[in-house]
MARBAGU-92649 format. One record per residue (C-alpha): residue number from 1; residue in three letters; x, y, z. Coordinates in nm, 4 decimals. Each point is the difference from the previous one (the first is absolute). Layout:
MARBAGU-92649
 kegu kolro       xx       yy       zz
  NUM   ala        X        Y        Z
...
***
This chain:
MARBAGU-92649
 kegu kolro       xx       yy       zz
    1   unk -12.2849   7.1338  -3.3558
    2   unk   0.1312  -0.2033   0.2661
    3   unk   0.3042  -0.1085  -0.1607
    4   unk   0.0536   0.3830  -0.1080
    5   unk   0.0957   0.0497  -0.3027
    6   unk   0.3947   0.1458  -0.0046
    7   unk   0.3165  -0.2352  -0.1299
    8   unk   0.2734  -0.0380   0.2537
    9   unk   0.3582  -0.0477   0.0057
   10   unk   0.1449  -0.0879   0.3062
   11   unk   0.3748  -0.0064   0.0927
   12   unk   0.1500  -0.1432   0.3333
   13   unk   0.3532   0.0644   0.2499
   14   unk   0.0736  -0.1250   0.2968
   15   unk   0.2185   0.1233   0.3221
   16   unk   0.1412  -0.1445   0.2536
   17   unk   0.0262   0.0707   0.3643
   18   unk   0.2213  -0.0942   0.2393
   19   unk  -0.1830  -0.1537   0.3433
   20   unk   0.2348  -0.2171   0.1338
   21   unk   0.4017  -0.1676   0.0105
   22   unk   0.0096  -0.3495   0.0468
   23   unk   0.3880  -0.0886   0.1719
   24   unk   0.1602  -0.3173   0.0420
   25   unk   0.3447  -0.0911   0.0812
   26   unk   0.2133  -0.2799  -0.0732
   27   unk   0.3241  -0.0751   0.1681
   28   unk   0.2947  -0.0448  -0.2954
   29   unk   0.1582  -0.3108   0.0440
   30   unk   0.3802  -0.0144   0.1139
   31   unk  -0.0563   0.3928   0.0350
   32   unk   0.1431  -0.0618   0.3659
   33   unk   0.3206   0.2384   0.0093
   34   unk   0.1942   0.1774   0.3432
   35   unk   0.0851   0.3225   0.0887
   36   unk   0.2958  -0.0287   0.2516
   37   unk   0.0705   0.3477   0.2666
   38   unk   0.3395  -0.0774   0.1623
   39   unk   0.2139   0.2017   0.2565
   40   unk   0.3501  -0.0346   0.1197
   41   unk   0.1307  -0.0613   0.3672
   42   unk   0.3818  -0.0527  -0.0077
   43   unk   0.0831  -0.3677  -0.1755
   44   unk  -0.4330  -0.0840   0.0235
   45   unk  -0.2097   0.1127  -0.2860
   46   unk  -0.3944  -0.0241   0.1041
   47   unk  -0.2523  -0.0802  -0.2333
   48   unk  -0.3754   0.0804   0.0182
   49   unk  -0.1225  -0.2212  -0.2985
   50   unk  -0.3784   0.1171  -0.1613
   51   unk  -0.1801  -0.2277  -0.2422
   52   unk  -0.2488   0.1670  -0.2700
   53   unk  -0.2011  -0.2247  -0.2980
   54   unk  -0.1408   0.1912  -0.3513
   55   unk  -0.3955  -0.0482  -0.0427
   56   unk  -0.1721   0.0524  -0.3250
   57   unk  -0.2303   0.2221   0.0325
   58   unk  -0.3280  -0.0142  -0.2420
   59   unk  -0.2364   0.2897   0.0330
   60   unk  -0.3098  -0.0298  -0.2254
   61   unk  -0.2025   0.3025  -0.0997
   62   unk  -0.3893  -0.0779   0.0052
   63   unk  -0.2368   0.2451  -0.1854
   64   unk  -0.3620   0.0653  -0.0494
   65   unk  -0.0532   0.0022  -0.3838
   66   unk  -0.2927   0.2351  -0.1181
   67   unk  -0.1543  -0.0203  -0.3221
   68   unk  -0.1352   0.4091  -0.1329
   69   unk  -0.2237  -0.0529  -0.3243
   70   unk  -0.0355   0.3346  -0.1706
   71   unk  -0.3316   0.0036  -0.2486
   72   unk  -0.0293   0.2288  -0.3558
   73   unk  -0.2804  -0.0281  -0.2485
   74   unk   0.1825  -0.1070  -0.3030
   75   unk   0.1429   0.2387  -0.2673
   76   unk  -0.1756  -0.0811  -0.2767
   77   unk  -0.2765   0.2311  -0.1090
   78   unk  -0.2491  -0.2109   0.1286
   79   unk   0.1417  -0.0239   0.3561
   80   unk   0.0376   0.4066   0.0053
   81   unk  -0.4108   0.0484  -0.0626
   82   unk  -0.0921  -0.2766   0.2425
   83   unk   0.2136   0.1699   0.2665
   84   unk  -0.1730   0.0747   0.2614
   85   unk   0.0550   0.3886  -0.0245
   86   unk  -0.1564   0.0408  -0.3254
   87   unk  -0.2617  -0.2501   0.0856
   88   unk  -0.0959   0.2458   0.3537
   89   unk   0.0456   0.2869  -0.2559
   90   unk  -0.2765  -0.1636  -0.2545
   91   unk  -0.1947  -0.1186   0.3023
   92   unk  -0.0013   0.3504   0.1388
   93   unk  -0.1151   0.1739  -0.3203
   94   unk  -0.2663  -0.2830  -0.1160
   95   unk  -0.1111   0.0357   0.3543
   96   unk  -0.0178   0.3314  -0.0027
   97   unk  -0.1551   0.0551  -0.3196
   98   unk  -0.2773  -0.2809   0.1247
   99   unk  -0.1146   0.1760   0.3097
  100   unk   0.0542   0.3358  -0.1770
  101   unk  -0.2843  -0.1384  -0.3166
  102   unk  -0.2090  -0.1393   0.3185
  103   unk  -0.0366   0.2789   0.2241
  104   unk  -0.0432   0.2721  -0.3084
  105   unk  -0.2253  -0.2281  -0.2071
  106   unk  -0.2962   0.2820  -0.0640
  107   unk   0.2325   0.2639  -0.0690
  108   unk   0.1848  -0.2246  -0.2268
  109   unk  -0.3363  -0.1395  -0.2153
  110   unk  -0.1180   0.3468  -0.0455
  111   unk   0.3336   0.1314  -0.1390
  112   unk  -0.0167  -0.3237  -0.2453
  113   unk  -0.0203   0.0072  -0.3822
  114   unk  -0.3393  -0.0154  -0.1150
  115   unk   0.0971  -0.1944  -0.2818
  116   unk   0.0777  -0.2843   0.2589
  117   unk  -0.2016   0.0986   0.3152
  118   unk   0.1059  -0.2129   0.2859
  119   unk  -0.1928  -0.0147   0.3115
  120   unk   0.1370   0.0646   0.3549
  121   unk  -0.0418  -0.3672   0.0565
  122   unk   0.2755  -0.0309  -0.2294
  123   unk   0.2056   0.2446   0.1523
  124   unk  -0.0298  -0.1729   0.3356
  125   unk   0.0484  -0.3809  -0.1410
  126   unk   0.2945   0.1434  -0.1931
  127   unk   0.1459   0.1724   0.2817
  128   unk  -0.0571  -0.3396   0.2462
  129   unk   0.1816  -0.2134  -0.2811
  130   unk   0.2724   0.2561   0.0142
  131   unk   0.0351   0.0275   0.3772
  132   unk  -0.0339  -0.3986  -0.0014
  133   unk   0.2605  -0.0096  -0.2422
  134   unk   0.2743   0.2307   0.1842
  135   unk  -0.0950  -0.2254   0.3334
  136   unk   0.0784  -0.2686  -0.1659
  137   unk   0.3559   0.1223  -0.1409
  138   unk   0.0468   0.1801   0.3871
  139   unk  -0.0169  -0.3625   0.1259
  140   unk   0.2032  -0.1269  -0.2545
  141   unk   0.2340   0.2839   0.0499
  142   unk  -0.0057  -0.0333   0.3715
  143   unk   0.0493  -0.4430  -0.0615
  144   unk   0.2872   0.0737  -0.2225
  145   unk   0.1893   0.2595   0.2272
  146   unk  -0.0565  -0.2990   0.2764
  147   unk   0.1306  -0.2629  -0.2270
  148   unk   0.3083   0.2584  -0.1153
  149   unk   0.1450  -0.0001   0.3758
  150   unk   0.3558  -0.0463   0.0784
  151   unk   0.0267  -0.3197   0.2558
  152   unk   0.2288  -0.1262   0.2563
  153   unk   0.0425  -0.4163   0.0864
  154   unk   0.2099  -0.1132   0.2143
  155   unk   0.1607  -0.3337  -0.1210
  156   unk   0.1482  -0.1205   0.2525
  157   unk   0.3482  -0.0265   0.2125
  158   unk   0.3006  -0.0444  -0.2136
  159   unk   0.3599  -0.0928   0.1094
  160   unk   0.3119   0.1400  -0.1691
  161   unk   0.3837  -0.0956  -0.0550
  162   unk   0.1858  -0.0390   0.2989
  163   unk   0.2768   0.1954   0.0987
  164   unk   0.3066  -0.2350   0.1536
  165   unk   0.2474   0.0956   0.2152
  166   unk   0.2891  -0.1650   0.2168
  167   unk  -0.0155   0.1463   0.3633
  168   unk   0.1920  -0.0826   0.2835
  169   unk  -0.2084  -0.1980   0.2337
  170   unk   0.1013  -0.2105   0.3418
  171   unk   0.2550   0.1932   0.1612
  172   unk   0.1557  -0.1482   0.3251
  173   unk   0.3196  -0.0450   0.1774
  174   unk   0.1775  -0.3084  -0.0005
  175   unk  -0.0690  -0.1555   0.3625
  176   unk   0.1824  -0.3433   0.1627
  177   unk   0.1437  -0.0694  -0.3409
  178   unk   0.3777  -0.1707  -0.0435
  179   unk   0.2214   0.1957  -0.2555
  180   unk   0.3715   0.0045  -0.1228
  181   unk   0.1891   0.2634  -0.0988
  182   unk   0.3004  -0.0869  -0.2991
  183   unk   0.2493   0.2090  -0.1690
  184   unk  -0.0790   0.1140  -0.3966
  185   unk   0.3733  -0.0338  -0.0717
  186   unk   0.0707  -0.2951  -0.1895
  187   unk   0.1975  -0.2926   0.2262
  188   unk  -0.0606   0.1204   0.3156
  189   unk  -0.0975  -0.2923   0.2492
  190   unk  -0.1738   0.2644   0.2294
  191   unk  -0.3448  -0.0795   0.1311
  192   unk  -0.1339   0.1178   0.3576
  193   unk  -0.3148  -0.0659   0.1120
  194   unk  -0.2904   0.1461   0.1816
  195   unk  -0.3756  -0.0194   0.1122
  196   unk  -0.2301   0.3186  -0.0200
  197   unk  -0.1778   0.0309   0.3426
  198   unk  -0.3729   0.1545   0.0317
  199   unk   0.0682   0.3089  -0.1220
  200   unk   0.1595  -0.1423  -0.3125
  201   unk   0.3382   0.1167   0.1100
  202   unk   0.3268  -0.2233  -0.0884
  203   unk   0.3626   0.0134   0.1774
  204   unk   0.3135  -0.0969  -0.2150
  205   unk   0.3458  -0.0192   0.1155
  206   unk   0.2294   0.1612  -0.2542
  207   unk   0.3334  -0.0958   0.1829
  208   unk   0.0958  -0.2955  -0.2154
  209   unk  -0.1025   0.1891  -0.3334
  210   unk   0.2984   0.0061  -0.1939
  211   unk   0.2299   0.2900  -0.1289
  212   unk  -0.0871  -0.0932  -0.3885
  213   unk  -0.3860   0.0723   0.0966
  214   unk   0.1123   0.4124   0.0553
  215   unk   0.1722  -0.0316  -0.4087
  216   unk  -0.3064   0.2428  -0.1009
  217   unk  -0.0531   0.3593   0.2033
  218   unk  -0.3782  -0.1643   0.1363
  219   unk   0.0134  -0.3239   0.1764
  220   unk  -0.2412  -0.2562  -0.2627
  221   unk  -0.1341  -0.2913   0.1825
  222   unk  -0.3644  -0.1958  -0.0265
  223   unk  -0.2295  -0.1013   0.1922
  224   unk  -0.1371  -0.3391  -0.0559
  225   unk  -0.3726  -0.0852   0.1773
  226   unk  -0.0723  -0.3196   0.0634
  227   unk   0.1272  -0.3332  -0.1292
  228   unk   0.0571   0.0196  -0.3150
  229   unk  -0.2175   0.2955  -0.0161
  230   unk   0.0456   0.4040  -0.1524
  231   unk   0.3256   0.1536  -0.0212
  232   unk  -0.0059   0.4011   0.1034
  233   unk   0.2826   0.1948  -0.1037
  234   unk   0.0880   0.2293   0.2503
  235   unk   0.2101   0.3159  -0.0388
  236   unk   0.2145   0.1809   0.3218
  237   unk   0.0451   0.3507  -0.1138
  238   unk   0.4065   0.1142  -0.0424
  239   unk   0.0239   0.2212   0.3072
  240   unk  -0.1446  -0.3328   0.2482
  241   unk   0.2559  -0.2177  -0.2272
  242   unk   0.2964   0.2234   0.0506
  243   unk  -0.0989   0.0362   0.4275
  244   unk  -0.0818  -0.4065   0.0095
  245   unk   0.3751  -0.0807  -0.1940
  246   unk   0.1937   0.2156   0.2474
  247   unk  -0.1667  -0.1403   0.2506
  248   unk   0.0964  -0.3320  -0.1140
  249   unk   0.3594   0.0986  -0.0574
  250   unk   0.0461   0.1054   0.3007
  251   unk  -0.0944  -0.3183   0.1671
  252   unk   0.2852  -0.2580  -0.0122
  253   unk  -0.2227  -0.2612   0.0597
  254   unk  -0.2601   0.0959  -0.2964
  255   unk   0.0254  -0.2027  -0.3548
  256   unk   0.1178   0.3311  -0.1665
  257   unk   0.2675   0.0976   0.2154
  258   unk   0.1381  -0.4090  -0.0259
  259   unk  -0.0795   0.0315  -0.4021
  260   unk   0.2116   0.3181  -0.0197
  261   unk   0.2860  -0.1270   0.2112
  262   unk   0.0329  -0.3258  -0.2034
  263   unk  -0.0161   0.2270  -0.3364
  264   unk   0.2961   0.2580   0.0994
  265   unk   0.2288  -0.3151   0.1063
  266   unk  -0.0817  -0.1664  -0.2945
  267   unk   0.0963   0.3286  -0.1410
  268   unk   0.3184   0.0191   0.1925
  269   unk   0.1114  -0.3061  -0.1751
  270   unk  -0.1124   0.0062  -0.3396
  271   unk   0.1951   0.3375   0.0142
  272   unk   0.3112  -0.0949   0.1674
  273   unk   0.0211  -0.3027  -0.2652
  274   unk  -0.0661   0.1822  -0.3226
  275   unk   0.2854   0.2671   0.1430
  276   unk   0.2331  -0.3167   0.0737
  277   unk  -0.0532  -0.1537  -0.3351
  278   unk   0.1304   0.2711  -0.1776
  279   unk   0.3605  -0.1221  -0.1701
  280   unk   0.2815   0.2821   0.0653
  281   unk   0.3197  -0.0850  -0.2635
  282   unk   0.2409   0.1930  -0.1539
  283   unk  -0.2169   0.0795  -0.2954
  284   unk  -0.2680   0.1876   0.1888
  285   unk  -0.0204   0.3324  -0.0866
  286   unk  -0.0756   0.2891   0.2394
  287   unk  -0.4076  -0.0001  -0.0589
  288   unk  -0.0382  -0.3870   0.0371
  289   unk   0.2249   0.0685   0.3965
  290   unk  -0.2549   0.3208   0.0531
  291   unk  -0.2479  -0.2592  -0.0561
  292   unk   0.0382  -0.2191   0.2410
  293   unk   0.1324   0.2528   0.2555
  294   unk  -0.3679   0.1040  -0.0009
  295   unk  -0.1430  -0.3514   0.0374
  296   unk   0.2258  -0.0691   0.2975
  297   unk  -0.1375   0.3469   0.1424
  298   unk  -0.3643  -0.0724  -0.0864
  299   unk   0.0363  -0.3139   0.1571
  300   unk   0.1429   0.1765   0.3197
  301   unk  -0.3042   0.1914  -0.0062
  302   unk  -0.2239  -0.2502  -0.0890
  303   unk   0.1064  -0.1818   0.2997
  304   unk   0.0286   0.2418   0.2422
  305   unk  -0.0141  -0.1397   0.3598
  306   unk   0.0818  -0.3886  -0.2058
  307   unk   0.3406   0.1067  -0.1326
  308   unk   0.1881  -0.2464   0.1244
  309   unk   0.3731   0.0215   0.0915
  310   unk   0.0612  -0.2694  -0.2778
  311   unk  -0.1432   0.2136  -0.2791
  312   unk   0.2378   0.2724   0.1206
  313   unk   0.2874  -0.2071  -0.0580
  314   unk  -0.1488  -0.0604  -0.3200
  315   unk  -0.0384   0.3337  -0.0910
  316   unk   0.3432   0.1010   0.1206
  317   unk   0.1279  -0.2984  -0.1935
  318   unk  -0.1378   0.1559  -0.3040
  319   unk   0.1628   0.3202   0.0406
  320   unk   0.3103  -0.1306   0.0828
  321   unk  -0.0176  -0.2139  -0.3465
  322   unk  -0.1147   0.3472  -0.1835
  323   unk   0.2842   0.1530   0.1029
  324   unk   0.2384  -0.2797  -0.1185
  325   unk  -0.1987  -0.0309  -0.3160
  326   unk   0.0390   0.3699  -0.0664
  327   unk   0.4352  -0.0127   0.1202
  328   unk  -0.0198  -0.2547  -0.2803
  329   unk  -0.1486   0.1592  -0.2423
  330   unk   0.1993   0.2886   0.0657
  331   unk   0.3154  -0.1902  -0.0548
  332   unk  -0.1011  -0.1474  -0.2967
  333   unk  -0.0701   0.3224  -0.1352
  334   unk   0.3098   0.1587   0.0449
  335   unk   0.2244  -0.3424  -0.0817
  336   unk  -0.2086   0.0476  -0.3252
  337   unk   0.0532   0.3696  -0.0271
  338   unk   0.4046  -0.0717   0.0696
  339   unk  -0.0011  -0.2594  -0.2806
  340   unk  -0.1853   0.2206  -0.2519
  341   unk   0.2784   0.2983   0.0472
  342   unk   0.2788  -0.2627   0.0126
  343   unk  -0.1763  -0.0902  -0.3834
  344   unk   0.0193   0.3293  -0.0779
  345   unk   0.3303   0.0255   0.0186
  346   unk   0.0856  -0.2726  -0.1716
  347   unk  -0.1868   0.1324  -0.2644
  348   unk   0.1997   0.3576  -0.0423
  349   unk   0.3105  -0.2107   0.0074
  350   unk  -0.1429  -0.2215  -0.2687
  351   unk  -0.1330   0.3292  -0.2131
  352   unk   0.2226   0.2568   0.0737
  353   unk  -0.2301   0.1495   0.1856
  354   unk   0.1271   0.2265   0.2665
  355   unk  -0.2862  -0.0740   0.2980
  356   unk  -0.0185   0.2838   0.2531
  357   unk   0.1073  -0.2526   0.2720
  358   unk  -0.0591   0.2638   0.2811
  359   unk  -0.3911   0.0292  -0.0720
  360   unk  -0.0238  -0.3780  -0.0388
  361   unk   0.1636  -0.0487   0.3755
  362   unk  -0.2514   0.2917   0.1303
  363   unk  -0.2773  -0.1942  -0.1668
  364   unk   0.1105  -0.3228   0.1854
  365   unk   0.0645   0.1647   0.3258
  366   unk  -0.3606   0.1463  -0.0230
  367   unk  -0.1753  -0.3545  -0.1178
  368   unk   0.2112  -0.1857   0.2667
  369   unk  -0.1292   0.2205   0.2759
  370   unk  -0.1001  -0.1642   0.3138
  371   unk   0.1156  -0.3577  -0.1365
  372   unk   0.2375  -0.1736   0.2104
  373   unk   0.2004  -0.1273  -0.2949
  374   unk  -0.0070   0.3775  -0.1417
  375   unk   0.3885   0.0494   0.1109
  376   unk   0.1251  -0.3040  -0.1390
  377   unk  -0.1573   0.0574  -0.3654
  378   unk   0.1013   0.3808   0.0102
  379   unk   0.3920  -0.1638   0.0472
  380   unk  -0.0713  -0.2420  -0.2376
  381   unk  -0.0694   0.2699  -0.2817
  382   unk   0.2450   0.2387   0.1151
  383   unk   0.2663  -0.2383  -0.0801
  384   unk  -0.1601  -0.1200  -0.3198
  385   unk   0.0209   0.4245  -0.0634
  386   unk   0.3585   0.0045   0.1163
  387   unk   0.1127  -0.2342  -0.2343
  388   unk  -0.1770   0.1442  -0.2862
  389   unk   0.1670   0.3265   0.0878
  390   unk   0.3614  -0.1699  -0.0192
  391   unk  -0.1102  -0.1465  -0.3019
  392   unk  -0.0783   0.3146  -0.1630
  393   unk   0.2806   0.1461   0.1082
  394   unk   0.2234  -0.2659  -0.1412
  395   unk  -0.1861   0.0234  -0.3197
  396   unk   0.0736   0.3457  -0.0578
  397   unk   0.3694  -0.0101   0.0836
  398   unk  -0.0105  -0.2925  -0.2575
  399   unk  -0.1514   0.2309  -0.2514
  400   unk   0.1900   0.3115   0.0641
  401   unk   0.3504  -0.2839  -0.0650
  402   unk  -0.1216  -0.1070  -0.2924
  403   unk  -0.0604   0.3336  -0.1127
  404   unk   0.3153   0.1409   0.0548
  405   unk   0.1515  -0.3416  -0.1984
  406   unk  -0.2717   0.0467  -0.2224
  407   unk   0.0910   0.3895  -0.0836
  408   unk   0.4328  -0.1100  -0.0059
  409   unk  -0.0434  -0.2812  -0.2758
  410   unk  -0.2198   0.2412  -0.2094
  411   unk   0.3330   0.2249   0.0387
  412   unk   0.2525  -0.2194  -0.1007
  413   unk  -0.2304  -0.1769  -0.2874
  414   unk  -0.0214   0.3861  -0.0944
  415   unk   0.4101   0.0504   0.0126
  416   unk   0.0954  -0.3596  -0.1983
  417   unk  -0.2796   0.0835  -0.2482
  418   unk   0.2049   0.2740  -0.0990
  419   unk   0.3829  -0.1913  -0.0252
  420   unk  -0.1226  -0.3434  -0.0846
  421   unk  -0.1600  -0.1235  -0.2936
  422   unk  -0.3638  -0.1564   0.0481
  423   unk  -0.0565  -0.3132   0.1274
  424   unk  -0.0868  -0.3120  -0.1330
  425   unk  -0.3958  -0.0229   0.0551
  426   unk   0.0677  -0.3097   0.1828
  427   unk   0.1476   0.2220   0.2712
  428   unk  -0.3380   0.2464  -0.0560
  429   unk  -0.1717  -0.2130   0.2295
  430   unk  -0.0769   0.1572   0.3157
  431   unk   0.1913  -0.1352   0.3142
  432   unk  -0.1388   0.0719   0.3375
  433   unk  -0.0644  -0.1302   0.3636
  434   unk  -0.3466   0.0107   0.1524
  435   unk   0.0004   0.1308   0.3778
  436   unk  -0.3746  -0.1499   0.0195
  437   unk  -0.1532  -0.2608  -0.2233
  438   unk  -0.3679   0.0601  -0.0317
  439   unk  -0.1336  -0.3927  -0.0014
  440   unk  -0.3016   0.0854   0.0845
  441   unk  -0.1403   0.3755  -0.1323
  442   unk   0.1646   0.1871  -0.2593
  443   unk   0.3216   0.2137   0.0690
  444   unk  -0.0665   0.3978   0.0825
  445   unk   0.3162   0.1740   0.0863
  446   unk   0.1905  -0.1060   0.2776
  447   unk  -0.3225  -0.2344   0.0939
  448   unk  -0.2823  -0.2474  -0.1209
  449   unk  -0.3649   0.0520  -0.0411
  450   unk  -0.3138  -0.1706  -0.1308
  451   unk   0.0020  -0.0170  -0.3629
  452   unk  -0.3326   0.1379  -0.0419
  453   unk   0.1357   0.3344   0.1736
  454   unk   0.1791   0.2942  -0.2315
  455   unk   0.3128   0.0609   0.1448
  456   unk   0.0577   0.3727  -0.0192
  457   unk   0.3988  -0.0485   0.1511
  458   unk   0.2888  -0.0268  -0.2739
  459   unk   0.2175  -0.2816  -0.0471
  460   unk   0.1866  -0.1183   0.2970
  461   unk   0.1780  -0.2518   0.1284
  462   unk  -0.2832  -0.2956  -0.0141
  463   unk  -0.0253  -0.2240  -0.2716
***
């Protein structure tokens, strides 16, 4: 009965609660990095230089771990009647029964079967049994529904993963610490120096940075702290760029203005000799002279307050040999448009051709214009035209003669044909004089003319 008498299965969880967060922090190792503030003053750019590190940060959760044990009689059949509800329900009854037999004893043996008579004594040791017997399954109902109890342990403190972070840790200014400042841009020799004072404030003098330092619209430099130590970009925004290179500029004695003057002279000249170099010659045609007319004038502009009276003479030199080289050219033209009408002509006479010479010496007059030698070709043709006129004319009095001599032989052939008898045809032969021999062409009429022509003219006096 001590023991009890039910079957138990047990079954166990655990939670966790969180009592405490153990921190610690561990400083990252060449974590050190600069923030730099700067400000400009006219040519001097102060610096206030702050220092921060990066900590790891561990933070370890710590819990209390609880054990909860939940109890069940088993589920077998045997574990449900040991339960300890139907054992209270049997103890109940058998104790109820027992007291029930012991208090109504007489009433109970008189009632009995006389077959089987049973004495109130029997009643009453019947009804303690019973009432012993339901105590007895009360306790063990009462052990049971101890032993059945959910429980609670507490195991102990537990710790859990930590959660790791990088913070920034440290932060300072820079105090009493030496720094240089250098330009980003590649081959600048540029470095100025400086000290932060106890504030961690730095002074640097920007009036030998040089011109190529401003090629971007925000002035790049770095920062470099201590020997060999970090190197801190650092950034001046475009409108302090654009205020600190005027500045500059406007100071003849600054790097930038020196830079800039050295770069337009250099200018000047590399200008002045790529206009110079340029060759001018009769051949050049009217783009290639437009051409360098606007590298002399670039070069005028490029210059500006350089221009020197020796490139003017240059340039005027130049012009003066354009205008020459275009007189020439002119002249050449219109020798070359004289010759080709002077061909022409020689060509009609050659072909027959009658050339309209009065066009051709409009068309020369117009292609000569402005040439100096236009006059003397113009003559030159007009008498080439003159005496192909007087040739022509000459020709056709030539041709009307032997027409006439042509049309009174045909008459007295006609007349002796009649009276004489016919002649031998030795004397058939035809006899006649040539006014023009054709040696070179083929004869057309009065004339000559390429023999791959058609000559649409009758016969004449050519042969």
């Amino acid at each position: 009965m001590v023991a009890a008498c039910a079957t138990i299965a047990s079954s166990t969880t655990y939670s966790h609660t969180l009592v405490a967060r153990d921190t610690s922090m561990m400083v990252n190792p060449g974590s050190m990095a600069y923030t730099p503030a700067t400000r400009l003053e006219g040519d001097q750019l102060y610096v206030t230089l702050r220092s921060e590190e990066t900590c790891k940060t561990s933070v370890v959760p710590v819990y209390r771990k609880e054990a909860h044990v939940a109890r069940r009689p088993t589920a077998d059949p045997i574990g449900r009647a040991l339960a300890p509800t139907t054992t209270l329900i049997v103890g109940l009854v058998l104790g109820g029964l027992g007291v029930y037999s012991y208090l109504d004893a007489d009433r109970l043996a008189a009632t009995s079967d006389q077959s089987s008579p049973r004495t109130p004594s029997d009643f009453r040791n019947a009804g303690f049994a019973s009432a012993v017997a339901g105590i007895g399954l009360l306790a063990v109902s009462l052990i049971d529904a101890i032993r059945l109890r959910d429980t609670d342990e507490i195991v102990g403190n537990v710790r859990g993963a930590p959660e790791v972070r990088d913070d920034p840790c440290h932060g300072q200014v820079v105090r009493n610490t030496r720094i240089a400042a250098i330009a980003l841009a590649a081959a600048l020799p540029w470095r100025a120096e400086a000290a932060t004072d106890g504030t961690g404030e730095a002074r640097i003098d920007l009036h030998a940075l040089p011109d190529a330092a401003f090629a971007n619209t925000e002035l790049l430099l770095a920062l470099r702290v201590g020997d060999p130590g970090a190197l801190v970009p650092l950034r001046i925004a475009a409108e302090p760029t654009h205020q600190l290179l005027v500045a500059l500029a406007a100071d003849a004695t600054s790097q930038v203005a020196r830079d800039r003057e050295a770069s337009a002279a250099a200018l000047c000249v590399q200008r002045v000799a790529a206009a110079a170099s340029a060759v001018v010659d009769e051949r050049a045609i009217d783009d290639e002279l437009d051409q360098v007319e606007a590298r002399w004038t670039g070069a005028r502009d490029a210059c500006g307050d350089r221009w020197q009276a020796a490139h003017e003479q240059r340039l005027l030199a130049f012009r003066a040999q354009r205008v020459a080289v275009i007189a020439q050219r002119a002249r050449n033209q219109c020798a070359a448009a004289g010759a080709a009408a002077i061909e022409l002509i020689e060509d009609s006479l050659a072909s027959g051709d009658r050339a309209d010479l009065d066009a051709l010496r409009d068309d020369l007059a117009e292609r000569c214009s402005g040439a100096s030698n236009a006059a003397e070709a113009v003559a030159s043709f007009t008498a080439r035209a003159s005496q192909q006129r007087k040739a022509r004319a000459r020709a056709a009095s030539a041709a009307a003669a032997a027409s006439a001599a042509a049309a009174a032989r045909a008459a007295a052939a006609r007349s002796r044909s009649v009276s004489e008898p016919p002649p031998e045809p030795s004397l058939l032969l035809p006899q006649r004089s040539c006014c023009k021999v054709c040696r070179k062409g083929c004869p057309c009429g009065n004339t000559c003319i390429s023999c791959s022509k058609t000559c649409h003219v009758g016969p004449g006096c050519a042969c």
